[in-house]
N, C-alpha and C positions, 0 to 999 in steps of 0.2 A: 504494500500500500504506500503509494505517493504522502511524505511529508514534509510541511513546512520546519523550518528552523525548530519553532515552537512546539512542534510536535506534533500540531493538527493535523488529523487525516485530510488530506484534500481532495476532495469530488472535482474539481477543475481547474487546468492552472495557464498559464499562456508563457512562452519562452520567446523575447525577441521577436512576436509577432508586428509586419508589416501586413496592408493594402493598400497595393496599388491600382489605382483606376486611369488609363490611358498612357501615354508616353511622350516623350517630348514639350513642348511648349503646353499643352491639354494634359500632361500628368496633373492626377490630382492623389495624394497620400491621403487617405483615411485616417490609417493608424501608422503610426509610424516608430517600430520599436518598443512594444509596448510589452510587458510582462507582467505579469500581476495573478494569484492565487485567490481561489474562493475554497474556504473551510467548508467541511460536512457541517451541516446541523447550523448552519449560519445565514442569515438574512444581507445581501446585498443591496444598494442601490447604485445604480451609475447615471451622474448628473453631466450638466454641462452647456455650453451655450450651441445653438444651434449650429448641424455643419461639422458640431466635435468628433464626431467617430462611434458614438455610443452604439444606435443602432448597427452599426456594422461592425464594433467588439462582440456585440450578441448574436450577430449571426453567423462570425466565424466562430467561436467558441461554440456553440451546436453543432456546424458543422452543414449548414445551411449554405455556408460561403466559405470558399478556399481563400487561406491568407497567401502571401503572395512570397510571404517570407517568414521565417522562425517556425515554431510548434505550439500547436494545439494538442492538448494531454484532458480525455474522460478519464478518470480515475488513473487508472496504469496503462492505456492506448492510446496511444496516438496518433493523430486522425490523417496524417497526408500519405503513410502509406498505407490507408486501407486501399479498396476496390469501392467502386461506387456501392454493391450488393453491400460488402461489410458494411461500410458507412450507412447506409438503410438500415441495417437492423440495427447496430449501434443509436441511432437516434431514438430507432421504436423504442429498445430496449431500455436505454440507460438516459433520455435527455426528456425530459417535458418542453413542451414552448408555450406561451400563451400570445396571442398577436392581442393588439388594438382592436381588430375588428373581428373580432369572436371567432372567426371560422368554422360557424358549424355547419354542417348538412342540412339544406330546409327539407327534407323528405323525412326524416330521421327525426326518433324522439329525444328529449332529452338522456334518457338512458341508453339509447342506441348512439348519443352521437360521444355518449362519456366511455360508453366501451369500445367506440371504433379503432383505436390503435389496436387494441388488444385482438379484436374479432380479424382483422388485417391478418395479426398474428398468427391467426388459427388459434386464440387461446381462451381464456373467459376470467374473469377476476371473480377469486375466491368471493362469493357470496356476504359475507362478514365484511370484508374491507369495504364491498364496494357501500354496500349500507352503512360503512361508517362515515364514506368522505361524502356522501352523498347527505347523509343526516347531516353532517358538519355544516353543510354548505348549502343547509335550509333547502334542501331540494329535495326531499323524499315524497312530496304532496305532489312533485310535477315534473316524474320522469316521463310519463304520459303524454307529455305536452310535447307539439315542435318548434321551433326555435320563434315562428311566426307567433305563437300563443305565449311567446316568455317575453318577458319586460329586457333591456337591453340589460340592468342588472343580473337577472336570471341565468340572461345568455352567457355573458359572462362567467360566471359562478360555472358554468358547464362546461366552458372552456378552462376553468382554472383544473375541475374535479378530475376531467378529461389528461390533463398534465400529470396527476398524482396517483392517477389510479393506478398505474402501470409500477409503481414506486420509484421512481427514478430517481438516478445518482445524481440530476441537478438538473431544474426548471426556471427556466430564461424565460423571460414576462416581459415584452417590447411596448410600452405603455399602457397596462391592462385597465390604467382606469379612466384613459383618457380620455373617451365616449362617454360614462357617465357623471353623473350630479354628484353633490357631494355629499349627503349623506350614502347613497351606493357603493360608491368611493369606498367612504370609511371602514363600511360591512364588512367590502372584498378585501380589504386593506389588514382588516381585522380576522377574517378567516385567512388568510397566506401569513399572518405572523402566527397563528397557533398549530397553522400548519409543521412551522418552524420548529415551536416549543412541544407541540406533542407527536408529531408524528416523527421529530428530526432529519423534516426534509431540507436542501439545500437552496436558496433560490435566488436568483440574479435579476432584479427587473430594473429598466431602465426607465425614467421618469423624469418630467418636469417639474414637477410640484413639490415643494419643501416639505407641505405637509404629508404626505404621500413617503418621501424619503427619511423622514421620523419615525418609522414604522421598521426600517432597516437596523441594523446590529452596527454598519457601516453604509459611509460615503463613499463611492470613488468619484474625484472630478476631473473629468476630460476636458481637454483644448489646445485644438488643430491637432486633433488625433495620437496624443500622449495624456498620458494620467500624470499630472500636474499637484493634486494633494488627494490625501483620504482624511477622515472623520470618522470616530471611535464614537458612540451614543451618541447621532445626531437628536438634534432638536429643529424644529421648524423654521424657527429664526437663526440659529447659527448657519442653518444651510444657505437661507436665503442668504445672510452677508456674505458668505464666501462666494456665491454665485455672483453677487454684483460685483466683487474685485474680480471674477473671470467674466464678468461684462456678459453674464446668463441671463 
């Protein structure tokens, strides 16, 4: 098992990762050298002014996008020499994602669309679990339902459940709550931190919102595609003042 200094086991880590986008006079660097660890059992946030890099740290570290240079490490594998097939079941296996815009299946129920990784798999979640993250996540009255009949919060919630059902060694969130209101917000905000604390899941989401990144164990802040500082127990307003001296 992959660890930090410290000792922490690590569910995800980054070694000297660049991306590159175009060449010549039209390169544009994403990230540019970037290395940074996420611990098991710990809450991420990754902030930053627009343009930073954020979403495209999360979607190399899934493994959704190839970096251009360094290594990407799921737990003890590392993702540039798999095969596209490895890297497929590695993501089913071992990554959760949650996007912005919920991704669910409109044909599909909510219970069909929280087990579709799994059903892909050919496999099914132990009965127990799934009634537990599904109870967690106030959805047990509307697995019945399809995505049309769920409030955008709902939808959500099914796209987080969707990520944890599988138990994954680490779930990447690319602004889950930016679509909804704020109390919504808070709810999902508040079922993925006790996801944290009782199930000791891992989970990386990236975010605008101070208050939103208060909810995190940690900060990291990006700009022009380097991690620049991190933040041990953020709070709402200490985010936000770092974010105005990185002009976020």
């Amino acid at each position: 098992m992959t660890r930090e200094e410290g000792g922490d086991a690590l569910a995800a880590r980054a070694v000297g990762i660049s991306k590159v986008y175009g060449a010549g006079a039209t390169e544009i660097r994403a990230l540019d050298d970037v290395t940074v660890a996420f611990p098991e059992g710990r809450f991420t946030a990754v902030m930053g002014p627009s343009g930073s890099g954020k979403s495209t740290l999360l979607h190399c570290m899934a493994g959704l996008d190839k970096v251009s240079s360094g290594e990407v490490w799921i737990g003890d594998i590392e993702l540039s020499g798999l095969s596209d097939r490895r890297l497929t079941v590695l993501r089913r296996e071992r990554v959760g994602f949650v996007f912005q815009a919920f991704n669910l299946i409109p044909t599909l129920t909510a219970e069909e669309n929280v087990e579709l990784p799994l059903a892909i798999a050919g496999t099914r979640a132990e009965r127990p679990w799934l009634e537990r993250v599904v109870g967690e996540f106030g959805l047990s009255k509307r697995l019945s339902h399809r995505p049309t009949e769920l409030s955008g919060g709902e939808q959500q919630r099914v796209a987080v459940a969707r990520a944890l059902l599988s138990r994954p060694t680490i779930v990447f969130a690319d602004e889950p709550t930016g679509n909804l209101d704020s109390r919504t917000s808070s709810e999902l905000l508040g079922f993925m931190r006790r996801s944290v604390d009782e199930f000791g899941q891992t989970i990386v989401m990236v975010t605008h919102e101070p208050g939103a990144a208060a909810y995190a164990d940690r900060v990291l802040f990006l700009a022009d595609g380097r991690i620049v500082d991190e933040m041990a127990d953020p709070t709402a307003d200490k985010v936000l003042d770092r974010l105005k001296d990185l002009g976020g």
